[in-house]
N, CA and C of each residue as an Amber inpcrd file, in Angstrom:
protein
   327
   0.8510000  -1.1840000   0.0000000   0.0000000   0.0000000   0.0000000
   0.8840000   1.2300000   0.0000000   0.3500000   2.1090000  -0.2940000
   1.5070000   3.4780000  -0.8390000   1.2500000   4.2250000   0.2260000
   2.3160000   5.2680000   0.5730000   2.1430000   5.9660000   1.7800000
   0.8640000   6.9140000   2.0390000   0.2980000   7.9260000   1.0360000
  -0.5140000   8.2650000   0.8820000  -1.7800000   7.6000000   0.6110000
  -3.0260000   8.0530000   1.2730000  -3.8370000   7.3160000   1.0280000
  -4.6260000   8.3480000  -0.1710000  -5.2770000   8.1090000  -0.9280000
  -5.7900000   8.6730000  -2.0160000  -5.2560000  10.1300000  -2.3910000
  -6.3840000  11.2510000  -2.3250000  -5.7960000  12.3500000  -3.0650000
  -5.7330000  13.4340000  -1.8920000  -6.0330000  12.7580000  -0.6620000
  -6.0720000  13.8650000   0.3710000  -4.8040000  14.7100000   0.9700000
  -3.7710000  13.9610000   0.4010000  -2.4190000  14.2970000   0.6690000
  -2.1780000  13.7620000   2.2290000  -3.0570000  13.3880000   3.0060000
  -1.9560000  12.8230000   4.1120000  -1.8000000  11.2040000   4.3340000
  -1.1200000  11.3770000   5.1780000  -0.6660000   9.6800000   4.8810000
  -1.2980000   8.9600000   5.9060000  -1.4060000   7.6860000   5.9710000
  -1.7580000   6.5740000   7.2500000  -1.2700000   7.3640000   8.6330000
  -0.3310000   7.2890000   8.5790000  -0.0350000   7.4910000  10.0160000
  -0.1530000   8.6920000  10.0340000  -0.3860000   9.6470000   9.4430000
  -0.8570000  11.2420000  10.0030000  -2.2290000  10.7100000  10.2920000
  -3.5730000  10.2860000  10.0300000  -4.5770000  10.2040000  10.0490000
  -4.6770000   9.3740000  11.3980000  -3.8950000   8.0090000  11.8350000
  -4.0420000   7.2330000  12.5140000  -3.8160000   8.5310000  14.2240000
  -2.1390000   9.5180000  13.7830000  -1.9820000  10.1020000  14.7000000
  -3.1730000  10.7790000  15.2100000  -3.6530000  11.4630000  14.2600000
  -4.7070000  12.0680000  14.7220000  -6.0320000  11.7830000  15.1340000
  -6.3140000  10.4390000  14.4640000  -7.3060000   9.6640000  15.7330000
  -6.9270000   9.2420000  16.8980000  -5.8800000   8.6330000  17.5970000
  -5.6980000   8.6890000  18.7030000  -5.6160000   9.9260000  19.6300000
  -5.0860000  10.8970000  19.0510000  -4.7630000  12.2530000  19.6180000
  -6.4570000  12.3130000  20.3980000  -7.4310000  12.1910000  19.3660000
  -8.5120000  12.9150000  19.3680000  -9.2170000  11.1860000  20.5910000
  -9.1040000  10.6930000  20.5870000  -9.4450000   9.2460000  21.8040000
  -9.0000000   9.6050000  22.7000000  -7.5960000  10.2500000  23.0380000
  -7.3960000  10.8280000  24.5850000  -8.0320000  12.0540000  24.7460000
  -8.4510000  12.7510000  23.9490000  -8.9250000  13.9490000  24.2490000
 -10.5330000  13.6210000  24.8270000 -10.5560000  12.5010000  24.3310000
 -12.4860000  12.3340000  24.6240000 -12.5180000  11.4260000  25.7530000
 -11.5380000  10.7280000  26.0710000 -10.6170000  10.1220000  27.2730000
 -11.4270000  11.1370000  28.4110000 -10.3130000  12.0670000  28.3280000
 -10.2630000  13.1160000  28.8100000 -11.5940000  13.5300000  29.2050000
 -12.4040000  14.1110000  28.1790000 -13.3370000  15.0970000  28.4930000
 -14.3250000  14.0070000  29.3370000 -14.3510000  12.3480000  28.7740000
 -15.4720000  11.4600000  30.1700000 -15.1480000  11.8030000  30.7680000
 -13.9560000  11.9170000  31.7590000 -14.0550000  12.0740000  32.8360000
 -14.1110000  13.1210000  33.4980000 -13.6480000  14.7890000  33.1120000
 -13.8200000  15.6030000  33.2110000 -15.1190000  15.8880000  33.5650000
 -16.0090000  14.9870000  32.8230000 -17.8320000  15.5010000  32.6350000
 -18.5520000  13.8580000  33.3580000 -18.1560000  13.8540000  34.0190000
 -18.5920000  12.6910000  34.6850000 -19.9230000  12.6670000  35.3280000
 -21.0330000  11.9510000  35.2330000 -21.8720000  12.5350000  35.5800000
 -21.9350000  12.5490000  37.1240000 -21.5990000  11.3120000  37.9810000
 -21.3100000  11.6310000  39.4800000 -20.7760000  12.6460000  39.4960000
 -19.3410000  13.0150000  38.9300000 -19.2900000  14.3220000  39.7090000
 -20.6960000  15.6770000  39.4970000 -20.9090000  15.5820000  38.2410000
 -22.0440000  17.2180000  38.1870000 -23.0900000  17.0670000  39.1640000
 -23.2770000  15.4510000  39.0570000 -24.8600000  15.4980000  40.1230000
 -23.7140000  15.2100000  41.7170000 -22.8050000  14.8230000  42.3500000
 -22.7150000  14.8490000  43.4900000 -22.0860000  16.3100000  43.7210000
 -21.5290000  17.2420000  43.2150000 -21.6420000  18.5220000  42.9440000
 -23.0610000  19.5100000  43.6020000 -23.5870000  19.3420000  42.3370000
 -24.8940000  19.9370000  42.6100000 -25.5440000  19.5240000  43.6200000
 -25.6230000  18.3220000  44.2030000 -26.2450000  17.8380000  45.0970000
 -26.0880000  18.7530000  46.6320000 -24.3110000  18.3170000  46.5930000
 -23.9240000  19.1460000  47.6550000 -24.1480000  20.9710000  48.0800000
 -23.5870000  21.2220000  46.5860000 -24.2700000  22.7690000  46.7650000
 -25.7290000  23.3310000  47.2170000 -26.7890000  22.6620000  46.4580000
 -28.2140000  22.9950000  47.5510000 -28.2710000  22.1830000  48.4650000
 -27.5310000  21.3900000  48.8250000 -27.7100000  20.6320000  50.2230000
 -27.2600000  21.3580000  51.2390000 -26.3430000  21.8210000  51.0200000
 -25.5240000  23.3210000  52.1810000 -26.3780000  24.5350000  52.2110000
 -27.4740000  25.0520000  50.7810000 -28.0000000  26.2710000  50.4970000
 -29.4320000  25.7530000  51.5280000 -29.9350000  24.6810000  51.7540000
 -31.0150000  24.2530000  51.7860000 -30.7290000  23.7470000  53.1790000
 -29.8950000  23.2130000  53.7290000 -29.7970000  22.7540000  55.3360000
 -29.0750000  24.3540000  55.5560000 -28.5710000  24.6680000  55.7990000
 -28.5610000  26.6290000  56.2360000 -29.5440000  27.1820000  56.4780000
 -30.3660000  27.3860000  55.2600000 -32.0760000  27.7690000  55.1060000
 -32.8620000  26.8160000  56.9690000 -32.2010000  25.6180000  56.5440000
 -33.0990000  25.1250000  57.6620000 -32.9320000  25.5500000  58.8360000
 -31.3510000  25.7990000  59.0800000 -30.8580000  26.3080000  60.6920000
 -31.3960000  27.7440000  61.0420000 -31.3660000  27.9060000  59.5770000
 -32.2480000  29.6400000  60.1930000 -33.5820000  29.8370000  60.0860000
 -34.4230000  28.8140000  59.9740000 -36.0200000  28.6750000  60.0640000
 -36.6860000  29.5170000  61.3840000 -37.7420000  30.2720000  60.6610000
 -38.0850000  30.7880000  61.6870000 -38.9360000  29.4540000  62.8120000
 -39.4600000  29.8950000  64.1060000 -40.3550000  28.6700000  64.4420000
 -41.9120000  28.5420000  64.0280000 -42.2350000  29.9620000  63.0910000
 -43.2270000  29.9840000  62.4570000 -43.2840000  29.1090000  60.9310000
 -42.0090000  28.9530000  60.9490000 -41.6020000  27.7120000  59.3100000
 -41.8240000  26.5320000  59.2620000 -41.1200000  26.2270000  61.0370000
 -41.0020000  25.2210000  61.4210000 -42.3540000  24.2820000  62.0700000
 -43.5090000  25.2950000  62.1800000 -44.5950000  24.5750000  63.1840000
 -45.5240000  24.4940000  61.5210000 -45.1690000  25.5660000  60.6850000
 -45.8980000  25.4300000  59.5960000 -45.9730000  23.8810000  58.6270000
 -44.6580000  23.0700000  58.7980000 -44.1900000  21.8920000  58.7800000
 -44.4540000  20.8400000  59.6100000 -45.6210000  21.0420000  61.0340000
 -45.8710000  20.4740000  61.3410000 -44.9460000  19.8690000  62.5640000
 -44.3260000  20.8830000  62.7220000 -43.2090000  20.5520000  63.6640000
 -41.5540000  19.9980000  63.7280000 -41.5510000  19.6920000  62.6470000
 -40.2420000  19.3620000  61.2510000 -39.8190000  20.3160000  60.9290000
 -38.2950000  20.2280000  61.0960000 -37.4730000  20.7790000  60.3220000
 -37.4080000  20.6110000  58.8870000 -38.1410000  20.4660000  58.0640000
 -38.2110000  19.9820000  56.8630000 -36.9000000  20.7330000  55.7960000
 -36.5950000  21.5560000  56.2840000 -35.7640000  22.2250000  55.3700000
 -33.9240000  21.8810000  55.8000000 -33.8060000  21.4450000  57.1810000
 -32.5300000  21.0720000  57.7520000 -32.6610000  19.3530000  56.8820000
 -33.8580000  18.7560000  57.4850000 -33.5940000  17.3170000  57.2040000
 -33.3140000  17.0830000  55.7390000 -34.0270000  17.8900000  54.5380000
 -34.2690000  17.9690000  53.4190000 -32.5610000  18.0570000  52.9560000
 -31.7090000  19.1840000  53.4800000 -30.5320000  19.7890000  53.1400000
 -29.7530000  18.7070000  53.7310000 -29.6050000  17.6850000  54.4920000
 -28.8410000  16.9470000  55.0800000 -29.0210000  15.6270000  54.4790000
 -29.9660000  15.4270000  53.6950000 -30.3010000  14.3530000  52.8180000
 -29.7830000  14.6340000  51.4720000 -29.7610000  15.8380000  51.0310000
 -28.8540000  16.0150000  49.8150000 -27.3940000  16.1170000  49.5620000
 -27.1420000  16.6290000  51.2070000 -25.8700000  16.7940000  51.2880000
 -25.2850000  15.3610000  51.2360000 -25.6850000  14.4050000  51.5620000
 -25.3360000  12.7830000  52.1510000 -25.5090000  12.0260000  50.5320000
 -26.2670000  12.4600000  49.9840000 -26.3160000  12.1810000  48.5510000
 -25.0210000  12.4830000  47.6890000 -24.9750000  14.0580000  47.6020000
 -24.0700000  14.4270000  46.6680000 -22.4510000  13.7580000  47.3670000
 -22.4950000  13.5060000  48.6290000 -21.2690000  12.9420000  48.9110000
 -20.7380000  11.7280000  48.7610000 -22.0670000  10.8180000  48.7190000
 -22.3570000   9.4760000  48.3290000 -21.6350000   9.3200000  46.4740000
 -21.7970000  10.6670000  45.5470000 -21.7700000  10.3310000  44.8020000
 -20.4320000  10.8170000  44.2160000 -19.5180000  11.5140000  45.2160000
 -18.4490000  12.0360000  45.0860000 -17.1600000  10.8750000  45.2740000
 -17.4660000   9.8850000  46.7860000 -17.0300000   8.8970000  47.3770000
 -16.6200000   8.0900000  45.9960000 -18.3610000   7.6090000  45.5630000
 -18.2410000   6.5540000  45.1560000 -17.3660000   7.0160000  43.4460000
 -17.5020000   8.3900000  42.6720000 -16.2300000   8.9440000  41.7370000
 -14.7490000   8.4310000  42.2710000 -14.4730000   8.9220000  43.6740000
 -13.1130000   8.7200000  43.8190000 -12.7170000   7.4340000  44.4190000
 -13.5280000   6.6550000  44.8310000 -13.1770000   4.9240000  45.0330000
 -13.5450000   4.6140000  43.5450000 -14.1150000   4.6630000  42.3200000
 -14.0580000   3.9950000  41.0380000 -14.5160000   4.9550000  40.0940000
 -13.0770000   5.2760000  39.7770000 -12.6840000   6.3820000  39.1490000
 -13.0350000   5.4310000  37.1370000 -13.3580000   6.6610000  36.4000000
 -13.7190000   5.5370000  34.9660000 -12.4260000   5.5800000  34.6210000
 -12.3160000   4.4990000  34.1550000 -11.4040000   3.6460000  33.3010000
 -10.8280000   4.6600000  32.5160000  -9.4350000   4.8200000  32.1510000
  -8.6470000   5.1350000  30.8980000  -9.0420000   4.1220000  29.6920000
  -9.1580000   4.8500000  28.4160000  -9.3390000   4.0940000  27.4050000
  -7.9520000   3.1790000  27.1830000  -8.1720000   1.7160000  26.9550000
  -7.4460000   0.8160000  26.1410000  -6.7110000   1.5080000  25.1290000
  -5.7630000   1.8400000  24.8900000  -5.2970000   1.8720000  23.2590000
  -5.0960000   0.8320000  22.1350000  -5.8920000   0.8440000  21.3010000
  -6.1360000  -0.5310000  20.4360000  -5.2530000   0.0300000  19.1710000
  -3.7280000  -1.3700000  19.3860000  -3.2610000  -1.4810000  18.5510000
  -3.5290000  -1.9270000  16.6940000  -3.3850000  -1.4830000  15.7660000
  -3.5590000  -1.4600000  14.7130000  -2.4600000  -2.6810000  14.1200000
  -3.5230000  -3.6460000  12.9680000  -2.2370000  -5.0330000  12.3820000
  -1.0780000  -4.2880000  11.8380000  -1.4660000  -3.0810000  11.1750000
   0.1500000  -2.8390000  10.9370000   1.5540000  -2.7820000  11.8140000
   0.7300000  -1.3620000  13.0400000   2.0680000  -1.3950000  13.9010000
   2.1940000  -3.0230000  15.1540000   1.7430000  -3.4690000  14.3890000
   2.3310000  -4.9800000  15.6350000   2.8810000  -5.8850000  14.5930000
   3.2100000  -5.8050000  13.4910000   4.2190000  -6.0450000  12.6940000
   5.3500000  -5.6420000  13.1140000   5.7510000  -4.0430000  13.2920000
   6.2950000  -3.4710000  12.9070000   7.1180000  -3.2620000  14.4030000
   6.3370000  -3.9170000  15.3560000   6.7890000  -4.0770000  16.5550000
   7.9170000  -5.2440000  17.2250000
């Protein structure tokens, strides 16, 4: 096979380089965009905005609830969530992609 592949002017291994280039980059961006992290993130942030809210309830909030803190317990349940989902990111972190060798270069190896 000739170095060039048709009339595009670049060759195998410029094309090959640049698909891998572009596999770590998307490597990359899973995990960057992970969804545990955005939702144990978010979780945590109104879980702190929302158990705060609760500590400063008036007792007119609080009897309005029936006697519940509904807004502490509410914020302490999200908070326990989003951490749940942070934990479980950094005990099983996703996988690095495999790099899948091509028949040529394991010839050539």
């Amino acid at each position: 096979m000739t170095e060039h592949s048709g009339h595009s002017g670049f060759s195998e291994k410029d094309v090959q380089r640049e698909v891998t280039e572009l596999e770590g980059k998307s490597a990359t961006a899973a995990r960057i965009f992970d969804l545990r992290r955005i939702i144990g993130l978010l979780f945590v942030l109104y879980g702190l905005i929302v158990g705060i809210t609760g500590l400063t309830d008036s007792d007119a909030a609080i009897e309005k609830a029936q006697g519940v803190n509904i807004n502490l317990w509410t914020g302490l349940g999200m908070l326990l969530l989003g951490l749940f989902f942070l934990v479980w990111l950094k005990l099983r972190p996703t996988p690095p992609p495999t790099p899948h060798v091509l028949p040529e270069e394991q010839d050539s190896e």
